[in-house]
C-alpha positions as a Python dict, from the first residue, in 0.01 Angstrom:
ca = {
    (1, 'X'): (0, 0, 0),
    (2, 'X'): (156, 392, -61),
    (3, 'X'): (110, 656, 128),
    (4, 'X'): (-132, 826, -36),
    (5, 'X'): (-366, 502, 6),
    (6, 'X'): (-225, 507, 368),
    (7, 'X'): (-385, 845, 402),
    (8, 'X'): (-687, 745, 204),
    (9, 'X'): (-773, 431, 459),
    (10, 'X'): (-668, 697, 766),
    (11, 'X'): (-950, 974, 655),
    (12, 'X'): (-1211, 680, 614),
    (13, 'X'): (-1138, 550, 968),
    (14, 'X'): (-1206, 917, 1140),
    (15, 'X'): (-1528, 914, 1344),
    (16, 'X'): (-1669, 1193, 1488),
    (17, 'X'): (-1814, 1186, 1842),
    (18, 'X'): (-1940, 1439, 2097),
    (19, 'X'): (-1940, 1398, 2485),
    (20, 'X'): (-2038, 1594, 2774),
    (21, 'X'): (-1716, 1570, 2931),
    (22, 'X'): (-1417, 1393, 2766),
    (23, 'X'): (-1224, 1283, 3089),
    (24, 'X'): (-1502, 987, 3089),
    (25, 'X'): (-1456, 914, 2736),
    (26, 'X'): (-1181, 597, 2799),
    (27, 'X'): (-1406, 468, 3024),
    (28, 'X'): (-1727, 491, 2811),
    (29, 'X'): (-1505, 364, 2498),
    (30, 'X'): (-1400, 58, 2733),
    (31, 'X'): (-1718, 24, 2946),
    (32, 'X'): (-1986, 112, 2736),
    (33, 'X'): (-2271, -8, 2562),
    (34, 'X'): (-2405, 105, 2209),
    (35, 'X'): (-2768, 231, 2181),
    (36, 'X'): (-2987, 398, 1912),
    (37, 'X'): (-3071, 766, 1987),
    (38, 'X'): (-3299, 953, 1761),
    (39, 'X'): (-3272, 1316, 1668),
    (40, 'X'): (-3632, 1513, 1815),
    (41, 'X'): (-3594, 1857, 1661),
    (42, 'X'): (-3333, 2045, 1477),
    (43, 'X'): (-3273, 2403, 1465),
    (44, 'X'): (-3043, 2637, 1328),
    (45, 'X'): (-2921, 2992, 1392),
    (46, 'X'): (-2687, 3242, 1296),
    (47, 'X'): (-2349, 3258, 1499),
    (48, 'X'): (-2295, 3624, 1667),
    (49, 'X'): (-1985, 3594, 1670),
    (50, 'X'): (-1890, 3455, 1328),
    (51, 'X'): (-2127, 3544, 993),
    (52, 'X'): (-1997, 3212, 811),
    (53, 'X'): (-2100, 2984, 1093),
    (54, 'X'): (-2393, 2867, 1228),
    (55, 'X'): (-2489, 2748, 1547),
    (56, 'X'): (-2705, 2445, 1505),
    (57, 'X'): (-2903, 2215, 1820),
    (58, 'X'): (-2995, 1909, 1794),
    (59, 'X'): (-3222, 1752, 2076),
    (60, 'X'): (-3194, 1420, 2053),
    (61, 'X'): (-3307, 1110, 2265),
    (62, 'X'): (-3193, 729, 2383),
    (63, 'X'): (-3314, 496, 2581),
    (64, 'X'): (-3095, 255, 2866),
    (65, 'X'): (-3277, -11, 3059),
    (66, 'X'): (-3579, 150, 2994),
    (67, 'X'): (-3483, 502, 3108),
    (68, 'X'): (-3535, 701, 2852),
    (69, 'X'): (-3218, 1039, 2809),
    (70, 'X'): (-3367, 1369, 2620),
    (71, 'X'): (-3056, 1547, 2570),
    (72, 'X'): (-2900, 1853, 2376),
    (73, 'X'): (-2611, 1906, 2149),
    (74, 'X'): (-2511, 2226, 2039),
    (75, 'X'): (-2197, 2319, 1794),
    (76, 'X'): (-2136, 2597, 1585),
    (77, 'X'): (-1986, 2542, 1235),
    (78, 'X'): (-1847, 2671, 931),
    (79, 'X'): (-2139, 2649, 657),
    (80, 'X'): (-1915, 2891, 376),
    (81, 'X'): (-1677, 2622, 414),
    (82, 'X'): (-1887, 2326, 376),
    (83, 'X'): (-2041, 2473, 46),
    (84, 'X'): (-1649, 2552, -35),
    (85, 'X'): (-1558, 2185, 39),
    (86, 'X'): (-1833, 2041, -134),
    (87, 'X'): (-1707, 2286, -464),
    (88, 'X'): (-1334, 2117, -429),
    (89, 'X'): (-1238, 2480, -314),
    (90, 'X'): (-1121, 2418, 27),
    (91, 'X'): (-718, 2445, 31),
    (92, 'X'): (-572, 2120, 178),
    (93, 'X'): (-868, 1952, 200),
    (94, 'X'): (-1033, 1670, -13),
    (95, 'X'): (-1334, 1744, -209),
    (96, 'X'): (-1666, 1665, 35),
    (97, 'X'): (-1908, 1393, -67),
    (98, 'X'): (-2206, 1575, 103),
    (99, 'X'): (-2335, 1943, 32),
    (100, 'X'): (-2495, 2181, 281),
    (101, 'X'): (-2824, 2078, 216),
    (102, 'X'): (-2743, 1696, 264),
    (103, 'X'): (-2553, 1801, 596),
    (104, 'X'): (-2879, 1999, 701),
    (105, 'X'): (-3071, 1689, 613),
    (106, 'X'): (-2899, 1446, 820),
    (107, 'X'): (-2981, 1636, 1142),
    (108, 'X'): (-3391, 1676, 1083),
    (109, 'X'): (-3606, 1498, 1316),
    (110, 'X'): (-3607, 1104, 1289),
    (111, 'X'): (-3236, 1099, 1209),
    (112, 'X'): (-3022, 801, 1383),
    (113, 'X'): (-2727, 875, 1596),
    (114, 'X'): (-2527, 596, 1794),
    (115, 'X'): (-2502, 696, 2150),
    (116, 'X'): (-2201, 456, 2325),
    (117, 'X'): (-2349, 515, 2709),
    (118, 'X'): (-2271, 338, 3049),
    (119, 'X'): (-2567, 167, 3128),
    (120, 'X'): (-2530, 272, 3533),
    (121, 'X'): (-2512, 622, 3715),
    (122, 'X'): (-2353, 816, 3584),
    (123, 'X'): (-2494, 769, 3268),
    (124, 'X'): (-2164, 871, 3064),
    (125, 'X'): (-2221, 915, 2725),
    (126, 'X'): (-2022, 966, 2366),
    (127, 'X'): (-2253, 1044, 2039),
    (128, 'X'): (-2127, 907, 1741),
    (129, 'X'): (-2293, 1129, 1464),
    (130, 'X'): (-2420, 962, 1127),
    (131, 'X'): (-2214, 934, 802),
    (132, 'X'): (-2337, 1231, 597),
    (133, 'X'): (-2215, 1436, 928),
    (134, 'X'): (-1879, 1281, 1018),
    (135, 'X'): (-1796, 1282, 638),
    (136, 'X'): (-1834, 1689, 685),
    (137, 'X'): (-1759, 1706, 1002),
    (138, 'X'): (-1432, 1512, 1027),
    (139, 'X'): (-1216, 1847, 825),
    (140, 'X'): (-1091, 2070, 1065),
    (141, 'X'): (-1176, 2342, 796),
    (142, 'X'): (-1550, 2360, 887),
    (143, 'X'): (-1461, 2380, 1231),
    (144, 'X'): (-1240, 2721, 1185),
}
């Protein structure tokens, strides 16, 4: 294999997760069991303090041992550059699969997330987002 396959294989491995607090994270990834959580509403804002990002929140809900979680992530983002990516215009970065409107899509309500959770208190949690969003949101260029 050559490097640029190397590099190839290494972007398709990235997944991108969210947590509440990543000093629990090694435990979760050790201890932790995988659920289904389901996106409840989506909505999206302007950022105040950047015009080419937006802040979007997703509420989104799992279940554990019949406990049922209702919780809420929240990330701001940089749509000019996703639109840029998606164009091939983004300097060191590979052309994106997924437009804005396909990134906007995978967040609406009834949209799957993987939630890797300990199923005891605390109730640690990591979200693993779905592909059209970790394909996006795996380029440190959307983030800046």
């Amino acid at each position: 294999m050559n490097q640029e396959q190397d590099n190839l294989n290494e972007e398709r491995a990235k997944v991108v997760m969210f947590s509440d607090n990543w000093d629990t994270a090694n435990v979760v990834l050790k201890e932790g069991s995988e659920v289904d959580g389901v996106i409840k509403t989506f909505q999206e804002k302007s950022d105040p303090h950047d015009d080419e990002h937006s802040v979007f929140i997703l509420e989104y809900e799992y279940e554990v041992d019949s406990r049922l979680f209702r919780r809420i992530l929240e990330f701001s983002i940089n749509i000019v550059h996703i639109s840029y990516g998606y164009s091939g215009g983004l300097l060191n970065t590979p052309k994106f699969k997924y437009n804005l409107k396909d990134f906007r899509n995978a967040m609406q309500p009834g949209q799957k997330l993987k939630i890797k959770t300990l199923k005891k208190p605390p109730y640690w949690f990591l979200i693993e987002v779905n592909q059209i969003m970790a394909e996006i949101m795996r380029h440190d260029a959307v983030w800046r």
